[in-house]
C-alpha positions in Angstrom: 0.0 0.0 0.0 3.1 2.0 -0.5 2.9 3.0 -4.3 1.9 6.1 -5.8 -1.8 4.4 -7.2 -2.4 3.3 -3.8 -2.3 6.8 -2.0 -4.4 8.5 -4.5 -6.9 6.0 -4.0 -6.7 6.4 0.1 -6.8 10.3 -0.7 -10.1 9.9 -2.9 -11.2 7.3 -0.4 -10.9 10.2 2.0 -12.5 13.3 0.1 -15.9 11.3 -1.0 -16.0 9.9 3.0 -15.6 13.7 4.3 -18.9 14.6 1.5 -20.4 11.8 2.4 -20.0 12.8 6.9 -21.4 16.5 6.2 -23.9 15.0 3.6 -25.2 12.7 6.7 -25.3 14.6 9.1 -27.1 17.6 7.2 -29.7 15.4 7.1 -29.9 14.3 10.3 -30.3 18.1 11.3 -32.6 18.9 8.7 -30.0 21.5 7.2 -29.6 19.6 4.1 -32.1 18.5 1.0 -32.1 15.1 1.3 -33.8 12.6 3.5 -31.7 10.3 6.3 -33.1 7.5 4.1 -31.3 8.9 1.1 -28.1 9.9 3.1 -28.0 6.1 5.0 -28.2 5.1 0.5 -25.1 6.6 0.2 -22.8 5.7 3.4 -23.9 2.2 2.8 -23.1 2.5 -1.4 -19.2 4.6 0.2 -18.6 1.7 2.3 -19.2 -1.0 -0.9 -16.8 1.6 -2.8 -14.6 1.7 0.0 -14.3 -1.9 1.1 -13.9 -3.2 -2.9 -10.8 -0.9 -3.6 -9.3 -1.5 -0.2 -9.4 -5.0 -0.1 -8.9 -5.0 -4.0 -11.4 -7.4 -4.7 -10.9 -8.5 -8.3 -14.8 -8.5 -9.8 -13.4 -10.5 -12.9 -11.7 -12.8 -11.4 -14.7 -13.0 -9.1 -17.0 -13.1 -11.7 -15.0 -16.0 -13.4 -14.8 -18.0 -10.8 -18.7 -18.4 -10.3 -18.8 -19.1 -14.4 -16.5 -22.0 -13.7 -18.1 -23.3 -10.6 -21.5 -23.0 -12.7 -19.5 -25.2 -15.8 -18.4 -27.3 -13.7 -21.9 -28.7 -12.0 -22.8 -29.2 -15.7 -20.1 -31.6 -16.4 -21.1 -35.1 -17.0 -19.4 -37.5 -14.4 -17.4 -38.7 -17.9 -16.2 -35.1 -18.4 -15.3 -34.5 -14.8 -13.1 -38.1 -14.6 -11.7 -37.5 -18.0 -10.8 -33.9 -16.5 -8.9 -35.2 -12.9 -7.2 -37.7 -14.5 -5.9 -35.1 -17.2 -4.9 -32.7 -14.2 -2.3 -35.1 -12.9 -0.2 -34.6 -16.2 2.3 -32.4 -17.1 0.9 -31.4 -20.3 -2.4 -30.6 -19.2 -3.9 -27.3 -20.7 -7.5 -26.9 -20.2 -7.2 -23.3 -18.8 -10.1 -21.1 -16.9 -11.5 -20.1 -20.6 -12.2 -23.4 -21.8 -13.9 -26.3 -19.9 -14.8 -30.0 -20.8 -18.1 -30.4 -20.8 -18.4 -34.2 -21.8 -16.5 -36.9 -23.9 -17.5 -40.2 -24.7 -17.7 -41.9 -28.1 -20.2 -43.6 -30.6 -20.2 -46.9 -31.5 -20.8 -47.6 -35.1 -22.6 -50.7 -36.8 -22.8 -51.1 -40.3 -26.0 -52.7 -41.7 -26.5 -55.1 -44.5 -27.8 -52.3 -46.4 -25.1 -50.3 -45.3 -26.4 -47.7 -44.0 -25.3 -47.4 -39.9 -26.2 -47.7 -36.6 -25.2 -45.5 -34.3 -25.4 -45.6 -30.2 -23.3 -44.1 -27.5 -21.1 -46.1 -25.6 -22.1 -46.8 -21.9 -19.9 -48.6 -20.0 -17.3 -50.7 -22.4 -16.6 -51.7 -26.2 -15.8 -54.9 -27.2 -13.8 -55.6 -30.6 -17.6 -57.8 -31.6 -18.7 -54.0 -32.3 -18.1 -52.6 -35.4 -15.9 -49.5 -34.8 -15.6 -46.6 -32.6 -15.9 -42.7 -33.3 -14.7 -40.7 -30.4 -16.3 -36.9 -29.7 -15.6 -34.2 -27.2 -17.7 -31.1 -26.0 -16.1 -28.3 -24.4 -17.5 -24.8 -23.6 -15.6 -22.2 -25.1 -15.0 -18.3 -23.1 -16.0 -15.3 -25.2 -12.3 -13.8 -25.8 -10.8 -17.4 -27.0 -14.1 -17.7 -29.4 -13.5 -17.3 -32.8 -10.7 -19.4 -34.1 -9.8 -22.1 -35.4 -8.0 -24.7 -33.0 -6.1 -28.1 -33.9 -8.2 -30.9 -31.9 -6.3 -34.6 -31.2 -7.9 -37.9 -30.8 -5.6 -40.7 -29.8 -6.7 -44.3 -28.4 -4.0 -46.3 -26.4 -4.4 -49.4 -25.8 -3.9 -51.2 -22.2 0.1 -51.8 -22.8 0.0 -47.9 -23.4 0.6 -48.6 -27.3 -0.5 -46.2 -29.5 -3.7 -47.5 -31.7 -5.4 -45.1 -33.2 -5.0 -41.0 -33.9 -6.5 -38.2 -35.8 -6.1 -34.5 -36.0 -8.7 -32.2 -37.5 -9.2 -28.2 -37.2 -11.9 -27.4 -35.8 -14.0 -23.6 -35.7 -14.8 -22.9 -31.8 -17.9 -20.6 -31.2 -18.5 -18.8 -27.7 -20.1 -21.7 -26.1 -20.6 -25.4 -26.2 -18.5 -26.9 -29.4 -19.7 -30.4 -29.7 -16.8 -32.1 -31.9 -16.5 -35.0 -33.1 -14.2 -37.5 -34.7 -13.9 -37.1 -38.5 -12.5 -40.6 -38.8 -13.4 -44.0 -36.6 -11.6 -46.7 -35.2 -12.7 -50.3 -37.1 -12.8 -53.3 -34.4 -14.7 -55.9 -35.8 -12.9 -56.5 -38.8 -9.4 -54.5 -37.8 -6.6 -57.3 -38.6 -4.5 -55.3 -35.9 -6.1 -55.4 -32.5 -4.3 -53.7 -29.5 -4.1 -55.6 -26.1 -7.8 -56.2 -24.2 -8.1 -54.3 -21.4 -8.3 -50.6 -20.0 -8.0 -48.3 -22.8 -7.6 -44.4 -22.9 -9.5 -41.9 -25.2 -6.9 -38.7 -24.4 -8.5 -35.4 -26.1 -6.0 -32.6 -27.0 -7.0 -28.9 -28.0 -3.5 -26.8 -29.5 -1.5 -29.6 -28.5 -2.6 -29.4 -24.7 -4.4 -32.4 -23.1 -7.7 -31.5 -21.7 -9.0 -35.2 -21.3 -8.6 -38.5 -20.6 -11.3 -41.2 -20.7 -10.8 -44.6 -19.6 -12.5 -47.8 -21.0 -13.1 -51.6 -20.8 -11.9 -52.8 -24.4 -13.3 -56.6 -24.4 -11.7 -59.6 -26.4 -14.0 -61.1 -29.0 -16.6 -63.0 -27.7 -15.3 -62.2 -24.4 -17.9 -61.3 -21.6 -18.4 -57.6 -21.3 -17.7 -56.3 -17.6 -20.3 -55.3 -15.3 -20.2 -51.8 -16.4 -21.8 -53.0 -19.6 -24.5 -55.7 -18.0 -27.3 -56.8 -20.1 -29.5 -54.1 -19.2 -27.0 -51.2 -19.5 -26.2 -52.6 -23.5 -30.1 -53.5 -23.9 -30.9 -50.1 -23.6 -28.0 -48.7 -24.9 -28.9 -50.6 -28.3 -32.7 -49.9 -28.4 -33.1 -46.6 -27.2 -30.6 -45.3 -29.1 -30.6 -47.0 -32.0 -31.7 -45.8 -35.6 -32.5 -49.3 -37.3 -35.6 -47.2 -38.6 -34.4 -44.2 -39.8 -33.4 -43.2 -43.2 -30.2 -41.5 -42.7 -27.8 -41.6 -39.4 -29.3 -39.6 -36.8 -26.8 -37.0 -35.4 -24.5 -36.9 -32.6 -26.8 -34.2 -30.8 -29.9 -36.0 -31.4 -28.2 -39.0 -29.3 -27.0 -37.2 -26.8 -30.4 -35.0 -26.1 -31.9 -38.7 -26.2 -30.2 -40.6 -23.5 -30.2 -37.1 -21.7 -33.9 -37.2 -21.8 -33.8 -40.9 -20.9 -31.7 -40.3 -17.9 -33.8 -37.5 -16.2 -36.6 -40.1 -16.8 -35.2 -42.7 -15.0 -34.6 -40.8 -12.3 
């Protein structure tokens, strides 16, 4: 509180707090043209003043931090996993003006017609499915909206092997920016299969992780884990499914769909 900035503000502080005594205590006496109730209006709006530029209360960085806490109850539990076990590496870079909303992927089955099925994944894959097309959703801050940024998809594999990666630009709009995956992974009929196991989806945006999303990857034919019971993939499959629609329905209409199915089970 030594600096130059600092005594000015003390001397203003002072001046508007000397108006703001005779002010009050005019009306008090009656000498003045305003009411108590008006003069108690404006010790009450000095001390605000007085408290926010003594303490140096930063309203931006206040502000922020109530946009991030709001973000970050909006998160699905995916997003908020994905997001921890992100944090504990070094090239993490999901900053205050971006946040992971959600990240998941699609499984893809193609039909003797050949058009596709599409569902979400809940719980694990198993390399009987056809192929797997990861997506991300992050929510973008107003000053970094606007641009175009370099997003990564990578799968690894449960010996940490590289198996699949794909880099695409991507426009970002103040907001949620649902991306996903311009390319899928084949399982079904891949001739190069990566160790069965725990996989990772890791999500990259300008190089900087901002995700990582851990899996079950089952062996053909192999049991799926409990995370992918019968009823989970029963629903999965018919809820989601598209068997009668003409052309693949969109990423957003599954994920509104097993939104709305979530809220209803609850």
């Amino acid at each position: 509180m030594s600096t130059l900035g600092d005594r000015a503000k003390f001397v203003w502080l002072a001046l508007v707090g000397v108006l703001v005594l005779i002010l009050s205590l005019a009306s008090v006496s009656g000498s003045a043209g305003i009411s108590p109730v008006v003069a108690l209006g404006l010790v009450m709006a000095y001390l605000a003043a007085a408290y926010v530029m003594v303490r140096g209360v930063d309203l931006n960085a206040f502000r922020r931090t109530v946009q991030t806490t709001s973000q970050t109850v909006k998160m699905t539990s995916a997003a908020r996993q994905a997001t921890q076990k992100a944090r504990l590496r070094p090239e993490y870079g999901m900053g205050s003006d971006h946040a992971l909303v959600d990240i998941g992927m699609l499984v893809n089955e193609k039909r003797r017609d050949g058009r596709w099925d599409r569902r979400i994944a809940e719980g694990g894959i198993s390399y009987d499915d056809g192929a797997i097309q990861p997506y991300i959703k992050i929510r973008v801050a107003p000053e970094m909206a606007g641009r175009v940024a370099l997003i990564e998809f990578e799968f690894y594999d449960r010996s940490g092997k590289l198996q699949f990666t794909q880099r695409m630009e991507e426009y970002l709009r103040d907001g949620e920016n649902l991306i996903l995956c311009d390319r899928q992974l084949p399982l079904r009929d891949s001739t190069e299969r990566g160790r069965a196991g725990t996989w990772d989806l890791r999500v990259k945006v300008d190089s900087s992780l901002v995700g990582i999303h851990e899996f079950n990857m089952a062996a053909a034919g192999e049991t799926r884990t409990a995370a992918t019971s019968a009823p989970n993939m029963a629903r999965s499959r018919n809820v989601l499914s598209i068997e009668d629609e003409e052309t693949p329905v969109s990423l957003e209409d599954l994920l509104r769909e097993q939104a709305r199915r979530s809220k209803s089970a609850e």
